[in-house]
Structures are given as C-alpha cells and as structure tokens.
C-alpha positions as CSV (number, residue, x, y, z in Angstrom):
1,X,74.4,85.9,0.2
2,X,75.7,87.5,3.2
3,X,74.5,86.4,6.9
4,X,72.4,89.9,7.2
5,X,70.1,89.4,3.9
6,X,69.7,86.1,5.1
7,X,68.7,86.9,8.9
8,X,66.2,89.9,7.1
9,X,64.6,87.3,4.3
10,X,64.1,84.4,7.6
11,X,62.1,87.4,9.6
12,X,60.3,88.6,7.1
13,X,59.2,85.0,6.2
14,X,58.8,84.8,10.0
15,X,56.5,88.1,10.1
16,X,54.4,86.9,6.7
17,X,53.4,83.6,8.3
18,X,52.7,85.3,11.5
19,X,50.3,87.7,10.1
20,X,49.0,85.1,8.4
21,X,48.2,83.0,11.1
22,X,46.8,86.0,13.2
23,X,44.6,86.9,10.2
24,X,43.0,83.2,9.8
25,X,42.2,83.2,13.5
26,X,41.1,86.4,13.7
27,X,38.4,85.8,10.8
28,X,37.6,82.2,11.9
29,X,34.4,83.3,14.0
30,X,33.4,85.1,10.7
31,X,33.5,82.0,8.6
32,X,29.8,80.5,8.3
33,X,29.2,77.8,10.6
34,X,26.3,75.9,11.8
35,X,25.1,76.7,15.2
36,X,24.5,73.7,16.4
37,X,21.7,71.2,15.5
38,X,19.2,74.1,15.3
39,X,20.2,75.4,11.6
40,X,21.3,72.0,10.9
41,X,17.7,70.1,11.2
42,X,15.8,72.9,9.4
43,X,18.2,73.5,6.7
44,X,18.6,69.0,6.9
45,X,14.7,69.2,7.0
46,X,13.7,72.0,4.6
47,X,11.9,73.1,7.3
48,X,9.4,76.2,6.1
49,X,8.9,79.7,7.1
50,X,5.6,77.8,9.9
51,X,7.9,75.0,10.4
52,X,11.3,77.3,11.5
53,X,8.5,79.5,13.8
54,X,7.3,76.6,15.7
55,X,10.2,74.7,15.7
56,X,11.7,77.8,17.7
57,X,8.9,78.0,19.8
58,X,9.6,74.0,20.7
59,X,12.9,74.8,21.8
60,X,12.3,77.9,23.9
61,X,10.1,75.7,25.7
62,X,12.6,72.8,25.8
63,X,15.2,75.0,27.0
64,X,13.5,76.4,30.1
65,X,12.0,73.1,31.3
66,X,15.9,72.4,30.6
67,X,16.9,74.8,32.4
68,X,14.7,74.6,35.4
69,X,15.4,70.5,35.5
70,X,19.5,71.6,35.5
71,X,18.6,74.1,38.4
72,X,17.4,71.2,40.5
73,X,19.6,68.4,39.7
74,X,22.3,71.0,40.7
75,X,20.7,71.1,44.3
76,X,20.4,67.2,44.6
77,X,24.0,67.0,43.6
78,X,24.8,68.8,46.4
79,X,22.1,67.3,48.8
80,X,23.3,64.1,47.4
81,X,27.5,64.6,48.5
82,X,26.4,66.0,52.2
83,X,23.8,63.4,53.2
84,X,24.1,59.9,53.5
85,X,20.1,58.8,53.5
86,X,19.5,56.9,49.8
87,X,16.7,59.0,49.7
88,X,18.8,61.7,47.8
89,X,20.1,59.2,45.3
90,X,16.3,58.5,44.6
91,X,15.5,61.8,43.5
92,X,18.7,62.3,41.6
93,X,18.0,59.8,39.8
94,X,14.6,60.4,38.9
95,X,16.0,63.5,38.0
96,X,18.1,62.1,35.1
97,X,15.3,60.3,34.3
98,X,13.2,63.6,33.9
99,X,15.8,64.8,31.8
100,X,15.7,61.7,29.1
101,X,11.6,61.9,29.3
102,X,12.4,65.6,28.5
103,X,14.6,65.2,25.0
104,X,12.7,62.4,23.9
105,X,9.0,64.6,23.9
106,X,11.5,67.2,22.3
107,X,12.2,65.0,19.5
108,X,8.4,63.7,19.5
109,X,7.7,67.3,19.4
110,X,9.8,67.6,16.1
111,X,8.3,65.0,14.7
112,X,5.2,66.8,15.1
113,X,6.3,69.5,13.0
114,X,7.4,67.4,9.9
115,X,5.4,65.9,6.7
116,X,6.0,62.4,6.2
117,X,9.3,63.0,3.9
118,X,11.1,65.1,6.3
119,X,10.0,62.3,9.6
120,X,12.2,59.4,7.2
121,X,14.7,62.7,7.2
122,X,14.8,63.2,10.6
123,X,15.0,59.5,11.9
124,X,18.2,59.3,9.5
125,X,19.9,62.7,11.0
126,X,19.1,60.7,14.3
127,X,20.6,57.8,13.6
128,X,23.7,59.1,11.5
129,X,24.4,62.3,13.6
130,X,23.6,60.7,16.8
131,X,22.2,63.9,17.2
132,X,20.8,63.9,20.9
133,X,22.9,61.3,22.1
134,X,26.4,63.3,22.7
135,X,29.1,61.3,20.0
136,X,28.6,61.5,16.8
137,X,29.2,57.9,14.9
C-alpha cells in the first residue's frame, strides 16, 4: 500500500468518526431523559392523572415562594458584604432558615398527595436519592 491510499483510508476514518461524534451530540438532547425530580417522583410514585394535576399545582406554588425568598436573600447578601452591624447576618440567616421551612412543607405537601403505598415510596426516593438534599448517596 502506497503512502497516498494510506493518508486517504486515515482521513476518511478520521471524517467517519467525526461525523459520528457530531451526530451523537447533536441527537443527545433528543434522547429521553428525566427532567429532574418532577417526572421522576410521579413516574417513582405512580402518581395519577389528580395526583400529577395537584402535584404541579404544589410546585408552581413552591417555586414562586422560591423564587421570591431567592429575590431577598439576594438583597441581604449584598446588605450583608457592605454593612458591618450583625443585624444583617440575622436576617440572612433567618433567611436560609425560611428556605429549609420552605422544602420541608414542600415535601409535607407531597406527602399529602400520596396513599399510604406510595408515602413508604416516597420516604425511600428520599432516603436513597437524597432527593432534596443536593448529593445523591
């Protein structure tokens, strides 16, 4: 085999694994995924057609009150950095703790929502998943 059929066979190798590459990653965000512990719990739970309607109600609420606690734990943070009265770190921190009374009437909330099986379902997603505490185990 001469040095030119040789060079030709390494780029077209070259080009196939490429494309191939480029094809996976183009496609990837088409694969089915979960989106995040949403479609996880009710497909985990077997929540029904009421279940998935309230359930989504819970966290449209969840996520404002989220999003308005965010909003002014943002504003401490800076309040906190450019003063130097403890009075800031005060209300930061009640802040955070806002946020944890938050989650945890969330996950009351879901509770709320199951039948007895899927509450012994949902305290094992909790414990295995980790599921609203950031790391998974």
């Amino acid at each position: 085999m001469n040095k030119q059929k040789f060079y030709i066979i390494i780029i077209a190798v070259l080009v196939l694994i490429n494309l191939t590459f480029m094809l996976l990653f183009f496609n990837q965000n088409k694969l089915p995924h979960h989106k995040g512990h949403k479609n996880m719990i009710i497909e985990a739970l077997g929540f029904d057609d009421e279940q998935i309607e309230q359930y989504n109600l819970l966290i449209t609420d969840h996520k404002h009150l989220m999003h308005k606690i965010d909003n002014e734990l943002h504003d401490l943070r800076e309040s906190y950095f450019l003063t130097t009265t403890d009075s800031s770190s005060i209300l930061l921190s009640n802040s955070y703790m806002l946020v944890e009374s938050v989650n945890k009437n969330h996950i009351n909330d879901i509770m709320e929502l199951c039948n007895s099986s899927q509450k012994e379902e949902f305290i094992i997603l909790i414990k295995e998943k980790s599921l609203f505490f950031g790391r998974k185990k």
